[in-house]
N, C-alpha and C positions, 0 to 999 in steps of 0.2 A: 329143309336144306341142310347138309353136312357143315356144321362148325367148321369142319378143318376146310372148306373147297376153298380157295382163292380168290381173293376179293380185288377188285379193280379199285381203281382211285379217278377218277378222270381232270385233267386241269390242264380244257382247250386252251382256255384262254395264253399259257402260256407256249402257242405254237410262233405268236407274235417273234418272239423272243429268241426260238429256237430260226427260224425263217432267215434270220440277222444276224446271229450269230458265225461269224467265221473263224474256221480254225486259224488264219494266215493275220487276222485282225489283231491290232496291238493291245495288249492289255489293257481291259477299261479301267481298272485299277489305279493302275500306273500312269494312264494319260490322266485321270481325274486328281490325281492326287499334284500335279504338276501344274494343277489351272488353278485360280484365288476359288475359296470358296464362294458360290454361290448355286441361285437353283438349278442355275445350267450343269455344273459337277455335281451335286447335291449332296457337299461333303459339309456335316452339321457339328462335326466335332472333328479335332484334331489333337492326339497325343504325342509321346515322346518315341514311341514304339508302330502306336498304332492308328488307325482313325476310324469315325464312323462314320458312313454313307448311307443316304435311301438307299433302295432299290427300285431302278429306274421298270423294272415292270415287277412290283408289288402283289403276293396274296390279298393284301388288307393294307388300307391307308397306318399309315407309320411305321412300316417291315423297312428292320433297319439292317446293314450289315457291320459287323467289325471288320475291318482289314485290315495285314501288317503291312509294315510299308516294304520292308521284303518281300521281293517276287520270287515266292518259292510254293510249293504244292504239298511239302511237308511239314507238319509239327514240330519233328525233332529238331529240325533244322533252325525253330526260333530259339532264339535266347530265353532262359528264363523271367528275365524281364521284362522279356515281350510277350511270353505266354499269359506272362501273369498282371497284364497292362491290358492284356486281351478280355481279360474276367472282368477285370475293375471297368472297365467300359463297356461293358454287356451288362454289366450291373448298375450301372449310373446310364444306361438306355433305357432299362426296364422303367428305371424311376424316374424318368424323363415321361418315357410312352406312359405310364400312370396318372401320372399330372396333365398329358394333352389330352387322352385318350379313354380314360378310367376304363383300361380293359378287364375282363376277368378273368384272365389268364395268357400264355402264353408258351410259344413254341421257341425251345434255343436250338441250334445244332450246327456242324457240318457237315459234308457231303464231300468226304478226302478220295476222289478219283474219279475217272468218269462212272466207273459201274457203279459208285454208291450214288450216282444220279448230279454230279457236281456241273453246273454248268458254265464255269469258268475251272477247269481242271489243273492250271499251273498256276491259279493266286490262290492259296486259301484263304475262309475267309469265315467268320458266325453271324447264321441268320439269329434276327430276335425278331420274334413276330407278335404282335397283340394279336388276341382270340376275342372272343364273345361267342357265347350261347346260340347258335343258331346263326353262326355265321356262314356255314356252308348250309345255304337253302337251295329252295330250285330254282331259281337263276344261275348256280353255276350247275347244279345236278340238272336241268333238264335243257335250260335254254344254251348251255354252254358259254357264258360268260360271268364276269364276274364282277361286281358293282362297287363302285370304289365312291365315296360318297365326298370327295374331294381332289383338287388335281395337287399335281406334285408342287408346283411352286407353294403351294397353302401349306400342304406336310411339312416344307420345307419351313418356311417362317414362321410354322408354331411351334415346332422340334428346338430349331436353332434358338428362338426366342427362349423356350423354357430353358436352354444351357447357360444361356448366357447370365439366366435370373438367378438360377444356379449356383455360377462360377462367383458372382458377387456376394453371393449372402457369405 
């Protein structure tokens, strides 16, 4: 096979997502961030800038995202406060998702527009995802789903648990 030919990625699972998705619908963001924390929002931390949120349809049990509380689609456009409120909270996820999760790695990123694949295109926002070794097997490569080995409200009260053990020590 040509090294260079183009490789596919497949992740049915997340047609759910796209299906429900409307462009006319009000930022989940922004309605989530507006309601008390709990697993109905699944908002597990809050900062002065920023907050962190599940992902209500998850790669992997603990994919978390950061958001600012600014509705905006660009970077430039946060404060450096906030950028850098964004880091520190992506960094105290990581060592959150470690402590619930003991992952062996992980994925950070955004995804600034529709075409780099952003599926909320006017909030931005950093995924943090735990990995493991063989986490993409063939239940999602063949059977086209993806096995999540806990429901959200559970993510939710061992994530928020570990913050809160956290914020006390």
């Amino acid at each position: 096979m040509d090294k260079l030919a183009l490789k596919y990625l497949w992740s049915p699972w997340r047609m759910k997502y796209i299906q429900n998705h409307r462009q006319d619908a009000a930022c989940i963001f922004c309605s989530a961030v507006s309601q008390e924390d709990s697993p109905e929002n699944l908002i597990v931390k809050r900062g002065q800038w920023v907050f962190v949120i599940l992902n209500r349809f998850p790669y992997t049990s603990g994919h978390l995202m950061v958001v600012p509380y600014q509705h905006t689609s660009s970077l430039v456009e946060l404060s450096a406060p906030c950028r850098a409120e964004m880091m520190e909270l992506s960094t105290e996820s990581i060592e959150v998702l470690k402590q619930v999760y003991h992952p062996q790695g992980f994925n950070l990123g955004m995804n600034l527009g529709e075409s780099a694949g952003a599926g909320i295109v006017d909030h931005l926002h950093m995924h943090i995802v735990p990995r493991w070794s063989g986490d993409t097997n063939f239940m999602s490569t063949v059977g086209g789903v993806r096995v999540l080995p806990e429901e959200l409200e559970e993510t939710f009260r061992r994530v928020k648990e570990v913050w809160e053990r956290i914020k006390s020590e």
